[in-house]
PAZAPA-4460 file (N, C-alpha, C; in steps of 0.05 Angstrom, whole numbers, plus 32768, in hexadecimal, padded with zeros to 4 digits):
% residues 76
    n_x    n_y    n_z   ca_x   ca_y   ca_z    c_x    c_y    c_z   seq   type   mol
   8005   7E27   8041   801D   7E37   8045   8025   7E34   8063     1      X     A
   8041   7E31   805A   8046   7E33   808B   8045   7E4E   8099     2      X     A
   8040   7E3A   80A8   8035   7E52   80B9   804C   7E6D   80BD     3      X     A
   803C   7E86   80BD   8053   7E9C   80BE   805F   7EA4   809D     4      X     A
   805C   7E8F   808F   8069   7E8F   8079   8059   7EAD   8065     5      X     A
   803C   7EAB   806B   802A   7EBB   806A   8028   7EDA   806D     6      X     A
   8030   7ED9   8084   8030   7EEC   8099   804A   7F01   8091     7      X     A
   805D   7EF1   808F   8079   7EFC   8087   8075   7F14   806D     8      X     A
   806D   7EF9   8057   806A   7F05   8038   804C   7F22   803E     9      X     A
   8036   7F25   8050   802B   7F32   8058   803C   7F52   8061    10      X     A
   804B   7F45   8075   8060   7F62   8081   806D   7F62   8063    11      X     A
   807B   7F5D   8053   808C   7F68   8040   8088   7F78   8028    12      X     A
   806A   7F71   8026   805D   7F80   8019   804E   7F97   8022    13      X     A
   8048   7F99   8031   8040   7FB3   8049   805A   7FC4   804A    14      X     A
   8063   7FB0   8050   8085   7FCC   8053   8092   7FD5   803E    15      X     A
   808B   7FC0   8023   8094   7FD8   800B   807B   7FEC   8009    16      X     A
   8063   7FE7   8008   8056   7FFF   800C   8057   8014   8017    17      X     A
   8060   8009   8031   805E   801C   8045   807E   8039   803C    18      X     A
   8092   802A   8034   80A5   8038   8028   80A2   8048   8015    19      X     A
   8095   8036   7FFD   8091   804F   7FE6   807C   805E   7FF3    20      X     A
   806F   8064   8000   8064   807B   800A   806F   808D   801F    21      X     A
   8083   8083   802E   8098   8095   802E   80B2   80A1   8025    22      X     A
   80B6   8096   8010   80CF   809B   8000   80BA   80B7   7FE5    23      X     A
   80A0   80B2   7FDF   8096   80C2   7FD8   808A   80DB   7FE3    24      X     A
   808A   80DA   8002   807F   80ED   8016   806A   80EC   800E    25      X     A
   8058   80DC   800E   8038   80D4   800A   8028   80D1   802B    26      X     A
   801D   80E3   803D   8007   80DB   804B   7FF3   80C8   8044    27      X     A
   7FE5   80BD   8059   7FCD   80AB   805A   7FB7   80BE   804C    28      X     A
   7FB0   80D6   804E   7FA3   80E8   8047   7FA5   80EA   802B    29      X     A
   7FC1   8103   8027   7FC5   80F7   8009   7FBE   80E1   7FF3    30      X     A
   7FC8   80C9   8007   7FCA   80AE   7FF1   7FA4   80AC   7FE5    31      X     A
   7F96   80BC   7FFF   7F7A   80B6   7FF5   7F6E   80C8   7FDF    32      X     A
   7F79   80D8   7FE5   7F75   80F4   7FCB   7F84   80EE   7FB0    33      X     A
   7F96   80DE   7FB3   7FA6   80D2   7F93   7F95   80C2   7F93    34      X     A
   7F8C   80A3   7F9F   7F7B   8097   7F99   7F62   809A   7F8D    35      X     A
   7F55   80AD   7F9C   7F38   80B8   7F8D   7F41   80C8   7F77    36      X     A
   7F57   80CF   7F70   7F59   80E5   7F54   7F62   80CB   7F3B    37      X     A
   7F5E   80AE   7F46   7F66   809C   7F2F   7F4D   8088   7F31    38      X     A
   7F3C   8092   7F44   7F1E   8084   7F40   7F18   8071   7F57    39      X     A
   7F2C   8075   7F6B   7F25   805E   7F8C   7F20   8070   7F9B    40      X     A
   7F10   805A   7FA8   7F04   806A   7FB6   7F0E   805A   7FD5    41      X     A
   7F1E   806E   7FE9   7F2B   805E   8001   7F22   806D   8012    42      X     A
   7F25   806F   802E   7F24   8087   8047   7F40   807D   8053    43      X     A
   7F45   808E   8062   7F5C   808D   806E   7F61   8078   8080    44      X     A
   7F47   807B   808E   7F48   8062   80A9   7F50   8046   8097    45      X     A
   7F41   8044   8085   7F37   802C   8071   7F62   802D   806A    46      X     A
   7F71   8039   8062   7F85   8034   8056   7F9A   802F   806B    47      X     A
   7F8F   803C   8085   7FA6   8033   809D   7FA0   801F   80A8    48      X     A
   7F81   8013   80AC   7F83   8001   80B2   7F8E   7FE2   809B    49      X     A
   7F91   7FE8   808C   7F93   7FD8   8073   7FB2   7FD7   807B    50      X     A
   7FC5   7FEB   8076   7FE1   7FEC   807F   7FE9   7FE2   8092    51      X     A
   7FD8   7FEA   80B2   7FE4   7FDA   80C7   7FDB   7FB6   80C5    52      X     A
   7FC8   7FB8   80C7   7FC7   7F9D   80B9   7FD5   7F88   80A3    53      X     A
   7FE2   7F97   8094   7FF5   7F86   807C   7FE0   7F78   806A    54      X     A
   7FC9   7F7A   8065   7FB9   7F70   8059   7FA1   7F7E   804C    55      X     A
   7FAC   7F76   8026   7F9C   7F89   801C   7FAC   7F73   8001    56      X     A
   7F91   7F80   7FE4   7F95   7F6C   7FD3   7FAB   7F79   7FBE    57      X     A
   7FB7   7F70   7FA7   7FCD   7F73   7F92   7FC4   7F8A   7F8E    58      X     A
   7FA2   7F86   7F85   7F97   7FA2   7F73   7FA1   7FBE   7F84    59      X     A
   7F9E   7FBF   7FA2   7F9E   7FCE   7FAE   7FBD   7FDF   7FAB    60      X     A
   7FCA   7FCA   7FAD   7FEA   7FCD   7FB9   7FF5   7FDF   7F9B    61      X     A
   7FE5   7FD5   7F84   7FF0   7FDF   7F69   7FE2   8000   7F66    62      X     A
   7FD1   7FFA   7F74   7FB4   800A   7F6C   7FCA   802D   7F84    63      X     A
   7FD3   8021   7F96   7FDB   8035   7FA0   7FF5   803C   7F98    64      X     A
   8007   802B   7F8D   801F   8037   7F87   801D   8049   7F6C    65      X     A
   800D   8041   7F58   8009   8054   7F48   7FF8   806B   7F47    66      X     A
   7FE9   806E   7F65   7FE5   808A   7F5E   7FF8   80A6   7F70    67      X     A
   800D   8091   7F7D   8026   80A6   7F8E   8034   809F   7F72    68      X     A
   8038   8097   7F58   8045   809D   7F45   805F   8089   7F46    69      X     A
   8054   8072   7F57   806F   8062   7F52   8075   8048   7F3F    70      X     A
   808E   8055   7F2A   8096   8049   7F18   809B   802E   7F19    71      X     A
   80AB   8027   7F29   80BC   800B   7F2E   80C1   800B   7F4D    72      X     A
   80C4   7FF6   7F55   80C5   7FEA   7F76   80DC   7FD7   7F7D    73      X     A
   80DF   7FDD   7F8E   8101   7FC8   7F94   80ED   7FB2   7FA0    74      X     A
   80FA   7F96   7FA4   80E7   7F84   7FB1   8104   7F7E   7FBD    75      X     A
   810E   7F82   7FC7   8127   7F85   7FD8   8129   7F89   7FF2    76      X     A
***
């Protein structure tokens, strides 16, 4: 992959994350208390650092939108 090319698709997916959790008013806190009430087990540090970073796997990214209850995602 070229270089950056990576990196890019990294930020874009972090930042729809990072949106549906605020378009839902979801804290880092929160997101961990929905998560453990669907069987993950995260800490907070563990999910911010995962966010500022931009790097974290599919399972994760799905794993958290459905337990802030989100239906459908713009990739826009």
């Amino acid at each position: 992959m070229a270089e950056g090319v990576e990196e890019a698709w990294d930020a874009r997916v972090k930042g729809i994350l990072k949106a549906e959790l605020k378009r839902k008013g979801v804290t880092y806190a929160q997101l961990v208390e929905k998560l453990d009430a669907i069987g993950v087990k995260e800490t907070e540090p563990n999910i911010r650092n995962k966010l500022a970073r931009g790097k974290f796997t599919a399972v994760f990214f799905v794993q958290c939108l459905s337990a802030v209850g989100s239906k459908n995602i713009s990739l826009e």
